[in-house]
C-alpha positions in Angstrom: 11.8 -22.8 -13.7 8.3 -21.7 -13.4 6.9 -22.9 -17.0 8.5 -26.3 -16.2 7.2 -26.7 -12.4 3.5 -24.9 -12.1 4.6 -22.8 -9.8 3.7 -19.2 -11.4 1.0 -17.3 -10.5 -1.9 -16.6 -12.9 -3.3 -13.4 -14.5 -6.6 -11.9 -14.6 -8.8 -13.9 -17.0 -9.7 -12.9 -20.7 -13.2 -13.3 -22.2 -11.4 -16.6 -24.1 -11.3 -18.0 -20.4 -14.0 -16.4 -18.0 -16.1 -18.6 -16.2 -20.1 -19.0 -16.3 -20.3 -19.0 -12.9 -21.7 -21.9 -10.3 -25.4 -22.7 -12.1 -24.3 -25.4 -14.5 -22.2 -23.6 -16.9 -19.0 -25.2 -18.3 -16.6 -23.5 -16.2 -18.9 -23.6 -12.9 -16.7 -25.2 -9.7 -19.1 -27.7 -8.7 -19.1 -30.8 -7.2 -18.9 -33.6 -10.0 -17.5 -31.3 -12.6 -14.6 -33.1 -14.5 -11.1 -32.9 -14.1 -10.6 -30.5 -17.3 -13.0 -29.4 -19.6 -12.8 -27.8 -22.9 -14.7 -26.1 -25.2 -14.3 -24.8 -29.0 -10.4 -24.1 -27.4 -8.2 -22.7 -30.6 -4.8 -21.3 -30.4 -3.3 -19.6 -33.0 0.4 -18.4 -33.2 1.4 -14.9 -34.9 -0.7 -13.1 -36.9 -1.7 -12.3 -41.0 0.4 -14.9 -43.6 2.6 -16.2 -40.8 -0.2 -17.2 -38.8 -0.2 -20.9 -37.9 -3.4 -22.9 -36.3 -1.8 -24.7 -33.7 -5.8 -25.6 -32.0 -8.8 -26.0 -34.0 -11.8 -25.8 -32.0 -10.6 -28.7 -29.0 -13.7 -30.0 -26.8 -12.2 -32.6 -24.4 -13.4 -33.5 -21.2 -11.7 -36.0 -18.8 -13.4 -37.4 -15.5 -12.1 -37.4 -12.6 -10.2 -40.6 -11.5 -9.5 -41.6 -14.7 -6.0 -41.8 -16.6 -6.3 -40.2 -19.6 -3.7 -40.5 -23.0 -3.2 -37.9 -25.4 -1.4 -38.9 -28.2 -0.3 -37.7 -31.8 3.0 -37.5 -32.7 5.3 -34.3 -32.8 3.3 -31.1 -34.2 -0.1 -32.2 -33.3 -1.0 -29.5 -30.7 -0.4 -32.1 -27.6 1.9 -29.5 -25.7 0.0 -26.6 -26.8 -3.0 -27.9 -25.2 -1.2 -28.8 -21.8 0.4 -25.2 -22.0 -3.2 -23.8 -22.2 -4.5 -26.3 -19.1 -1.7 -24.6 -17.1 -2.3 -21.1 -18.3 1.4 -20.6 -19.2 -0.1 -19.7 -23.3 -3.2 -17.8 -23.5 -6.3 -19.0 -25.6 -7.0 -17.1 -29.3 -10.5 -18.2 -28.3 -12.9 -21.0 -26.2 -12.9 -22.0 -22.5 -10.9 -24.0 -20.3 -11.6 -25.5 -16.8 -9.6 -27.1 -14.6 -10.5 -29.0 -11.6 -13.9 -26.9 -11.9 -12.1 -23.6 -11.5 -10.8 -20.8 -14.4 -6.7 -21.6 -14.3 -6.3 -18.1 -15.1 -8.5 -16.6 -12.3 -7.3 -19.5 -9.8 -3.7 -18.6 -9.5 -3.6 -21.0 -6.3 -4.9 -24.1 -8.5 -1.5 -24.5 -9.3 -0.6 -26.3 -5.8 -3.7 -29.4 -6.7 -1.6 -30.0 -9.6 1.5 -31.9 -10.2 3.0 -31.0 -13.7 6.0 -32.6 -15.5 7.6 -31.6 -18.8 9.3 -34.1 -21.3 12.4 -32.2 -20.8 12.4 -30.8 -16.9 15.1 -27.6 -17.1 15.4 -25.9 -13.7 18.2 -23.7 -12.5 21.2 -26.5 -12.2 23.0 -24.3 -9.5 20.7 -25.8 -7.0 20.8 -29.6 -5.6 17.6 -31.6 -5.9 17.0 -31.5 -2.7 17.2 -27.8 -1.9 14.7 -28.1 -5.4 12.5 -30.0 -4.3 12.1 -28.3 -1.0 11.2 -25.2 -2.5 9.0 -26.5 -4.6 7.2 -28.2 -1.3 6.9 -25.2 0.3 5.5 -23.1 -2.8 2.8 -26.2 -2.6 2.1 -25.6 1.3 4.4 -28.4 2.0 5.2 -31.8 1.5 6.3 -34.7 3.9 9.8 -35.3 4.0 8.9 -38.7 4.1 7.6 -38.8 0.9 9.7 -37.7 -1.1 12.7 -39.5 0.9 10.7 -42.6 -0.7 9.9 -41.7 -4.0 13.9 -40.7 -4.8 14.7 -44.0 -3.3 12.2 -45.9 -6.1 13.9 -43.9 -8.7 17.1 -44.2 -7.5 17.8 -40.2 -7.0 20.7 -39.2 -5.4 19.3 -35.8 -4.3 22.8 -34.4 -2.6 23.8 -33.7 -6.4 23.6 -30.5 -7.8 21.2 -30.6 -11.1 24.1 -29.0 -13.2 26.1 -32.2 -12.6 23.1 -34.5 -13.6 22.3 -36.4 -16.8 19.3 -35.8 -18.9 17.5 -39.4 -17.1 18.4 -38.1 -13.3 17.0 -34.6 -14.1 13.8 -36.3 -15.6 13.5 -38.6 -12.1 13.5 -35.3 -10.1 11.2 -33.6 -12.3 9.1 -37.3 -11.8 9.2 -36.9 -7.7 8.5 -33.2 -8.1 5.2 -33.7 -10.1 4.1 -36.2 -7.5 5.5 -36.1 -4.0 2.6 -33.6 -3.3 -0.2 -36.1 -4.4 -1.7 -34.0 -6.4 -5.9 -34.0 -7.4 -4.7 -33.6 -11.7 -1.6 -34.6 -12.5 -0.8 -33.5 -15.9 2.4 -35.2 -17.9 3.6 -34.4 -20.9 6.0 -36.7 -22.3 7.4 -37.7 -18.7 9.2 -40.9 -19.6 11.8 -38.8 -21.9 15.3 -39.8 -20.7 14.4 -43.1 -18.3 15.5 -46.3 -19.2 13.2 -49.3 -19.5 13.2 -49.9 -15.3 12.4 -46.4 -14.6 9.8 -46.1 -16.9 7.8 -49.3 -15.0 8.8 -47.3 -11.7 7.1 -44.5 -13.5 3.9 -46.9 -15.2 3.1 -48.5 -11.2 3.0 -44.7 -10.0 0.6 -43.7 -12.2 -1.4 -46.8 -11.5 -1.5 -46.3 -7.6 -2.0 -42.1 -8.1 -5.5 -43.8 -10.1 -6.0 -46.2 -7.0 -5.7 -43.5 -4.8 -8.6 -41.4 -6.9 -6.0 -38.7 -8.5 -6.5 -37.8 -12.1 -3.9 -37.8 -14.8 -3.7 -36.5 -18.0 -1.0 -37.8 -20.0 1.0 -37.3 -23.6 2.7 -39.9 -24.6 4.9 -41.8 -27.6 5.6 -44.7 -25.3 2.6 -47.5 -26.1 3.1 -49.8 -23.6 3.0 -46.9 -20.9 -0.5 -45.7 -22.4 -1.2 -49.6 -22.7 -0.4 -50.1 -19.2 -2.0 -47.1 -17.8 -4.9 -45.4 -19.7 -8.5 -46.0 -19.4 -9.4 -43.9 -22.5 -7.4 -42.4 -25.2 -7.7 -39.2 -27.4 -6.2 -39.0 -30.3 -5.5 -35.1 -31.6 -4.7 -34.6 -35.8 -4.2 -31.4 -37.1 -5.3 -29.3 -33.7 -8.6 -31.3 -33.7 -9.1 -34.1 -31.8 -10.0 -37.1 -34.1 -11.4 -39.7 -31.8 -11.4 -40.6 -28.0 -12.2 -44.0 -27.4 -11.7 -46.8 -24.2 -8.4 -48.4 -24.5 -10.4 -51.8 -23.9 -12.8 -50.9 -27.1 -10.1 -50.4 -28.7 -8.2 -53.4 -28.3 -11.6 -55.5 -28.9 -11.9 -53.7 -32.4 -8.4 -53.8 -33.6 -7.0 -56.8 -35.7 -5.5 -59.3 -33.7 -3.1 -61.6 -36.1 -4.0 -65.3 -35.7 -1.8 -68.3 -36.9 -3.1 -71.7 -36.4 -1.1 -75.1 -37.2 -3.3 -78.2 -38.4 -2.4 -81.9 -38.0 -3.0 -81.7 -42.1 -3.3 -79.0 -44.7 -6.7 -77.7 -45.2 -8.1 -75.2 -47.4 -8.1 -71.6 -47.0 -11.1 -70.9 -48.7 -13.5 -72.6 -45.5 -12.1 -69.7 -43.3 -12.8 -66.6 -45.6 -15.9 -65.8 -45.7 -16.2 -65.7 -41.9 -17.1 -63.4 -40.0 -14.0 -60.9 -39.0 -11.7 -62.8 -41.2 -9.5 -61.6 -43.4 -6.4 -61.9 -45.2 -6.7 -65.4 -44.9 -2.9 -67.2 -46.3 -1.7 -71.1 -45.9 1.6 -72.6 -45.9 1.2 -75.9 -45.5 -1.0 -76.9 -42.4 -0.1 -73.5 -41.0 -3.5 -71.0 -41.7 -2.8 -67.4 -40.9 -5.3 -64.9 -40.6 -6.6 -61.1 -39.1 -9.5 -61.1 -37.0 -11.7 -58.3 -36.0 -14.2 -59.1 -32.9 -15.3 -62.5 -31.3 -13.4 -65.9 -32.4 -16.3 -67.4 -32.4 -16.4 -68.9 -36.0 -12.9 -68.7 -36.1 -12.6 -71.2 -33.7 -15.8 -73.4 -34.6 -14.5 -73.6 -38.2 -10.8 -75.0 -37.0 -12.1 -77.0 -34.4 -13.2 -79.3 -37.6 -10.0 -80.3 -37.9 -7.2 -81.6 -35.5 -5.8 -78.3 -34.0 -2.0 -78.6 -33.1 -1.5 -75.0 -32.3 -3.1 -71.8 -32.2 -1.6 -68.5 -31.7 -3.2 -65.3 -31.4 -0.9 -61.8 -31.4 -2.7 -58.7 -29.3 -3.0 -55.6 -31.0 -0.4 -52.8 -30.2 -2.1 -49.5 -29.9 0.4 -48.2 -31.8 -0.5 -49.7 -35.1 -4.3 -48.3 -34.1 -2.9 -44.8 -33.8 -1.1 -44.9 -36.9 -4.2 -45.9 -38.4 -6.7 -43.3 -37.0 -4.2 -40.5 -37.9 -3.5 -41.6 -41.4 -7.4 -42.7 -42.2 -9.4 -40.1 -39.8 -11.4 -42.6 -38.4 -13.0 -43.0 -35.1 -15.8 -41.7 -33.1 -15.5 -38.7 -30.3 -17.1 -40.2 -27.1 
């Protein structure tokens, strides 16, 4: 239950996770530090030909109050890294910080964090509530109240025993678990696994009011829309290594956006190609199709020539920018 709640206690730390101390090193708890902070983290599992580089050198650093998506699909070192945040894997080398403090040295961290696995397994002989109450009391207590209301939003019968639950119910008490304490980090890894499409908007407006209410949260997911929805920036990890981080508004404003725009007439192609973030230009008829990169402006100038009966524009999904990044590499770390 431990590895899947954030309730263990910590070790002593290695030299891979030792602090600098208070003076404006990385690891110093200051005011103003960020949420996490990493630094040439690497994790490698077994040892000689088996050997397998799960973490190549990671420097990430998320603020705090911001929402924060990691994505890469399966393999990528997402859960490895969240493993290493919580100190339930140990680093093969670099530094971690967490809230300003050494998770390894700061066994008590554990209660300013609110933690949720893609698949939450706890001991089914309990009933949620009786689960949920322990876990308050290992966090130095949570208001009844609370969590009363959040198992109402997600429509948690708490009487039940967790044994007796489906995969979706399990994940909603794993959901009110990671949050009923209001945590300073919240840290999710996959936490939509198992909901159906209401639960997972129950799930997207209480990450949005945790970032009202200044919390931090770090999240992995597949789900676009969620990361859409919810994320000011984005990382995006490849290999162990993290290939970019960008805003998800930046992003949006780069990516293509497919643009179709109907003409009273046909008109030729060829007056809308060479402009400026236009490509793939096709006609059918008085129907012009097109990508565009960046402003409209000449798009829009150019048509505007002719009578315009329609003009549709299709937003970029941030899942055909991922695919992109991981297959191409490309991208800036900012």
């Amino acid at each position: 239950m431990a590895a899947d709640t954030g309730a263990t206690s910590g070790a002593r730390p290695s030299s891979a996770t030792e602090t600098t101390g208070s003076r404006g090193g990385l690891l110093g708890p200051m005011r103003g530090t960020p949420a996490i902070q990493t630094q040439g983290l690497r994790k490698i599992y077994g040892h000689g030909k088996a050997a397998k580089t799960a973490l190549n050198g990671l420097d990430l650093t998320v603020e705090r109050g911001e929402v924060f998506g990691f994505l890469g699909p399966n393999g990528a070192g997402k859960t490895t890294t969240i493993r290493l945040l919580l100190d339930l894997l140990r680093p093969s080398a670099g530094r971690i910080s967490v809230l300003g403090e050494d998770p390894r040295s700061r066994p008590e961290l554990r209660r300013r964090i609110g933690y949720l696995a893609g698949d939450f397994v706890v001991d089914g002989r309990q009933t949620g509530a009786d689960l949920l109450a322990y876990l308050g009391r290992l966090r130095g207590g949570v208001d009844r109240e609370r969590v009363a209301a959040l198992a109402e939003r997600l429509d948690l019968d708490t009487s039940r025993r967790i044994s007796g639950l489906s995969k979706g119910n399990r994940q909603k008490i794993g959901v009110v678990q990671a949050f009923m304490h209001a945590p300073e980090l919240l840290i999710l890894d996959e936490p939509t696994s198992g909901l159906d499409p209401f639960l997972q908007q129950q799930f997207v407006e209480l990450v949005q009011e945790a970032k009202a209410g200044g919390q931090t949260v770090f999240m992995s997911s597949h789900v676009m829309s969620e990361v859409q929805a919810t994320c000011d920036r984005v990382g995006i990890i490849r290999g162990g290594e993290l290939a970019a981080v960008e805003q998800v508004e930046g992003l949006r404003q780069r990516a293509f956006r497919k643009i179709e725009i109907t003409f009273a007439q046909p008109v030729d192609p060829a007056e809308f190609a060479g402009l400026a973030g236009v490509s793939d230009v096709t006609a059918d008829g008085p129907v012009v199709r097109c990508r565009l990169a960046g402003t409209a402006d000449e798009l829009v100038k150019t048509a505007a020539r002719h009578t315009v009966v329609d003009l549709l524009s299709e937003e970029p999904e941030l899942e055909e920018l991922f695919f992109a990044y991981y297959a191409h590499g490309e991208g800036s770390r900012r």
